[in-house]
C-alpha positions in Angstrom: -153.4 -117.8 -185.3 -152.5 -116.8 -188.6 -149.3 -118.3 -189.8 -148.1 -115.5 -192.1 -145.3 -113.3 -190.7 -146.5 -109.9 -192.4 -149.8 -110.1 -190.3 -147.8 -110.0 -187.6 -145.8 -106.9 -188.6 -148.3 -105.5 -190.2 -150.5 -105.4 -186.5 -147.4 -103.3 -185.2 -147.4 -101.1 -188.0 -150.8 -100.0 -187.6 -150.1 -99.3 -184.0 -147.2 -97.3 -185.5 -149.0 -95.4 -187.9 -151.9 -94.5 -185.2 -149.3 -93.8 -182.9 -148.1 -91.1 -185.6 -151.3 -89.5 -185.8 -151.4 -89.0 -182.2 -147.6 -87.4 -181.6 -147.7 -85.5 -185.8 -144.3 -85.2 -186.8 -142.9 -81.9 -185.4 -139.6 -81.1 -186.3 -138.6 -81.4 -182.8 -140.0 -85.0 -182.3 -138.8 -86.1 -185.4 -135.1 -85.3 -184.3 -135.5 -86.2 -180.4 -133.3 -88.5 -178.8 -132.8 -90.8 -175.9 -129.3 -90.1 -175.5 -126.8 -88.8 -178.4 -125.7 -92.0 -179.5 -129.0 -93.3 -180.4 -131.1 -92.5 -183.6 -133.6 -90.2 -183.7 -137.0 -90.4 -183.5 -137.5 -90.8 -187.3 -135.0 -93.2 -188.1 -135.9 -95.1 -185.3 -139.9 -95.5 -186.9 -138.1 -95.9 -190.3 -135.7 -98.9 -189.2 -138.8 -100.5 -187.6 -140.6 -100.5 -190.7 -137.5 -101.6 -192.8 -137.2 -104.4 -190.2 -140.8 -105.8 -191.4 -139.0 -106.0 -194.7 -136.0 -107.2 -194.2 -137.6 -110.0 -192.6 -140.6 -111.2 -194.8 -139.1 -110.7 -198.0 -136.2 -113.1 -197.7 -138.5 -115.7 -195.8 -141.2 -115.3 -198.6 -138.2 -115.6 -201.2 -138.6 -112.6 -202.0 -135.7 -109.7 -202.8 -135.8 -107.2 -200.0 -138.4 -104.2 -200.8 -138.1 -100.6 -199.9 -139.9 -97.6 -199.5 -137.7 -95.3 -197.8 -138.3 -93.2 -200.4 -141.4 -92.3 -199.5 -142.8 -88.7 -198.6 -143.6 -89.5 -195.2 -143.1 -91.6 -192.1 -147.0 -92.4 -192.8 -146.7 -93.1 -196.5 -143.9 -95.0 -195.9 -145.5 -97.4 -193.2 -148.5 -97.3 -195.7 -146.9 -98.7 -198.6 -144.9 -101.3 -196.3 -148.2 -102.6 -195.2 -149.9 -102.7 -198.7 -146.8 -104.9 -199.5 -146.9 -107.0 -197.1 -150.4 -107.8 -196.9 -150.3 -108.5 -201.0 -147.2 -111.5 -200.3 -149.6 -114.6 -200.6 -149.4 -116.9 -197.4 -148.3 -119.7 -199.5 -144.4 -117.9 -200.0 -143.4 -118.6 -196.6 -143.9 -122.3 -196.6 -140.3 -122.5 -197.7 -138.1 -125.5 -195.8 -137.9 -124.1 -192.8 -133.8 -125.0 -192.8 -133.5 -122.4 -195.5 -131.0 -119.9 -194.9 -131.9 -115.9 -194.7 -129.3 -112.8 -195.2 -128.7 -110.0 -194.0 -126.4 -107.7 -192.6 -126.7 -106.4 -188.9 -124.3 -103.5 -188.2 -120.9 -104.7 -190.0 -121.5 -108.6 -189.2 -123.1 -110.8 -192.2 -125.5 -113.2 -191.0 -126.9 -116.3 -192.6 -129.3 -117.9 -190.6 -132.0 -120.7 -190.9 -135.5 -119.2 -191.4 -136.7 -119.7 -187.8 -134.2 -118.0 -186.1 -133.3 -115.3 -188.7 -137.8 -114.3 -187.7 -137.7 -115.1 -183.7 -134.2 -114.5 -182.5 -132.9 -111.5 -185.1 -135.7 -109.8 -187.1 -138.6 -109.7 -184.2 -136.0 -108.4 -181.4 -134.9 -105.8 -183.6 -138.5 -104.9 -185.2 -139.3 -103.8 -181.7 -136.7 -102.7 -180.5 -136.9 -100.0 -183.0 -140.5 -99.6 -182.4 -140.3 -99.4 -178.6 -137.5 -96.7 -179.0 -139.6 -94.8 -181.2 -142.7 -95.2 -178.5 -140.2 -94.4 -175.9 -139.0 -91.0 -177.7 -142.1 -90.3 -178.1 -143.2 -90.8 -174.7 -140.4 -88.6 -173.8 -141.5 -85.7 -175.3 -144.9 -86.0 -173.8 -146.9 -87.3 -176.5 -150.1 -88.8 -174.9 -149.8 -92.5 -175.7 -150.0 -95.3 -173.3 -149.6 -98.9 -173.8 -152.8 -99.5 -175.4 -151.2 -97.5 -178.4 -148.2 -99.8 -178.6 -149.8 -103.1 -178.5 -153.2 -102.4 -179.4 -154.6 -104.4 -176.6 -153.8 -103.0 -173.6 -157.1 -100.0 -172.1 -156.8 -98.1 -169.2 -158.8 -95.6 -167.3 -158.3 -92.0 -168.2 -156.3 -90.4 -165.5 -154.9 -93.8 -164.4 -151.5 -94.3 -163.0 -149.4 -96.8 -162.2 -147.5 -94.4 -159.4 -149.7 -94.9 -156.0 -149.9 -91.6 -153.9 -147.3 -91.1 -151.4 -148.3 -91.7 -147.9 -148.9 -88.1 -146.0 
């Protein structure tokens, strides 16, 4: 298994990008919702990739990068993975005690490098992910679980639902 974060982030991102291709970026889409308190659609894939940075930079030592900036949801997750991929494995064999920032909602966190990956940044990578699948999804875009993970194939027409009884 390969030991550097961004591979790991950079798997999901792909899936996110491919994902794109398949649901485009309609207007619609881009604002749908899964209730009125929650982000929309394109926030939702633009906090997933900001996750990926806010979570290798500060374990690779590295200030936090950003390309929200970017012209698209695709360039964006483009340019995050070109990053990513160019952070040499060696940057994250910091002690692993070390502490990594950041701020989540209005609460400063400081945690050691472990937990800040497993127990805050990979939780809320996906969560933002699997809202932005799940919007998606919503809206009838034609993905399955295949196009999250990447892994997952299925027959076409398959369902999960069995036929009622008669």
């Amino acid at each position: 298994m390969n030991s550097h974060p961004a591979a790991v982030f950079c798997h999901s991102l792909a899936q996110l990008s491919a994902m794109l291709d398949k649901t485009g970026t309609a207007p619609q889409l881009l604002a749908a919702r899964l209730h009125p308190g929650m982000l929309p659609f394109a926030q939702q894939v633009r906090a997933a990739v900001s996750f990926s940075l806010r979570g290798c930079c500060p374990l690779a030592g590295l200030d936090v990068a950003d390309f929200s900036a970017a012209a698209s949801l695709q360039e964006q997750i483009a340019q995050t993975m070109r990053y990513l991929q160019a952070i040499p494995a060696e940057c994250f064999d910091g002690p692993p005690g070390r502490l990594c920032r950041d701020r989540a909602g209005f609460a400063d966190l400081a945690l050691p490098a472990d937990e800040f990956l497993n127990l805050y940044i990979l939780p809320n990578f996906y969560f933002h992910f699997g809202m932005a699948y799940a919007i998606a999804r919503s809206q009838g875009a034609p993905l399955g679980k295949g196009d999250f993970d990447g892994y997952h194939a299925y027959a076409p027409e398959f369902s999960f639902e069995t036929p009622a009884a008669p």
